[in-house]
C-alpha positions in Angstrom: 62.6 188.5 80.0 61.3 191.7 82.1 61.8 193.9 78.9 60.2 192.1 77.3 57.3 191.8 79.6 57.4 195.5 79.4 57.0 196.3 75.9 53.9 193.9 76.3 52.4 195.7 79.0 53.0 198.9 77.1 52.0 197.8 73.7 48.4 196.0 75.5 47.6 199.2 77.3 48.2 201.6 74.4 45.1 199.6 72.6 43.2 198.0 75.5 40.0 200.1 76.4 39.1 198.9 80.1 41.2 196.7 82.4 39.3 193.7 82.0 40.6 193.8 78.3 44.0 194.6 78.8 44.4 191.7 81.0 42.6 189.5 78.7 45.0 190.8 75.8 48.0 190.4 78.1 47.6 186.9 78.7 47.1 185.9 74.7 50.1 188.0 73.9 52.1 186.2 77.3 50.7 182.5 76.5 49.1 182.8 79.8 46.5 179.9 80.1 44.9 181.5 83.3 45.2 184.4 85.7 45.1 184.2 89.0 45.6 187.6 90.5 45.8 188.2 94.4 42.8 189.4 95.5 43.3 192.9 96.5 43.7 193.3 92.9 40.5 192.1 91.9 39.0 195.2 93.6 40.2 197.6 90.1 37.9 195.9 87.8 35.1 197.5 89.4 36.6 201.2 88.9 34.8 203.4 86.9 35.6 203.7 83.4 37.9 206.9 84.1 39.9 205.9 86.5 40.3 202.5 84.6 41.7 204.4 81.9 44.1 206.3 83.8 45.5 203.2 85.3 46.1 202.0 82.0 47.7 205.3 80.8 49.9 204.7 84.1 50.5 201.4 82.5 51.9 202.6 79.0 54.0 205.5 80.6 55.7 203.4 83.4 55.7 199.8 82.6 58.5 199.3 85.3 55.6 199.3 87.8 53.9 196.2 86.5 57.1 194.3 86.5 57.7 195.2 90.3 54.2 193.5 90.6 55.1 190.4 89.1 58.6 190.2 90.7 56.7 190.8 93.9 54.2 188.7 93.4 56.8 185.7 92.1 58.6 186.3 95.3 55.4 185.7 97.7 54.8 182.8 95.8 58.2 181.3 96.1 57.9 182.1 99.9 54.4 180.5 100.4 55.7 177.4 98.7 59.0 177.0 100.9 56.8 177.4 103.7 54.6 174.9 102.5 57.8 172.2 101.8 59.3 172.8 105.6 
């Protein structure tokens, strides 16, 4: 499954121009119905168009990265929702 999710992230920010459209193109290729990304994350749609561009040439070369995000990401969420249970 992570592979996977890396050859998407790699393939969508080879062709995406901006960040905006790589994460609208990630979610069609995923079958994501909606995104709801942390906060502090929200802050990199209002980069310039440079620096967006170099996140998503980060993006092709080391895919791993994005993966870590998810898996870390997964992993809060499982936490908030134990907590949540107890």
């Amino acid at each position: 499954m992570w592979g996977e999710i890396m050859r998407l992230v790699q393939v969508t920010a080879k062709r995406a121009p901006n960040l905006p459209q790589f994460l609208d193109q990630l979610m069609v290729k995923m079958g994501a119905v909606a995104l709801e990304p942390a906060p502090e994350l929200l802050a990199i749609l209002d980069l310039t168009a440079t620096e967006q561009k170099q996140i998503l040439a980060s993006l092709y070369e080391t895919p791993q990265w994005i993966i870590l995000l998810v898996r870390d990401r997964i992993q809060r969420e499982r936490l908030g929702n134990q907590k949540e249970a107890n």
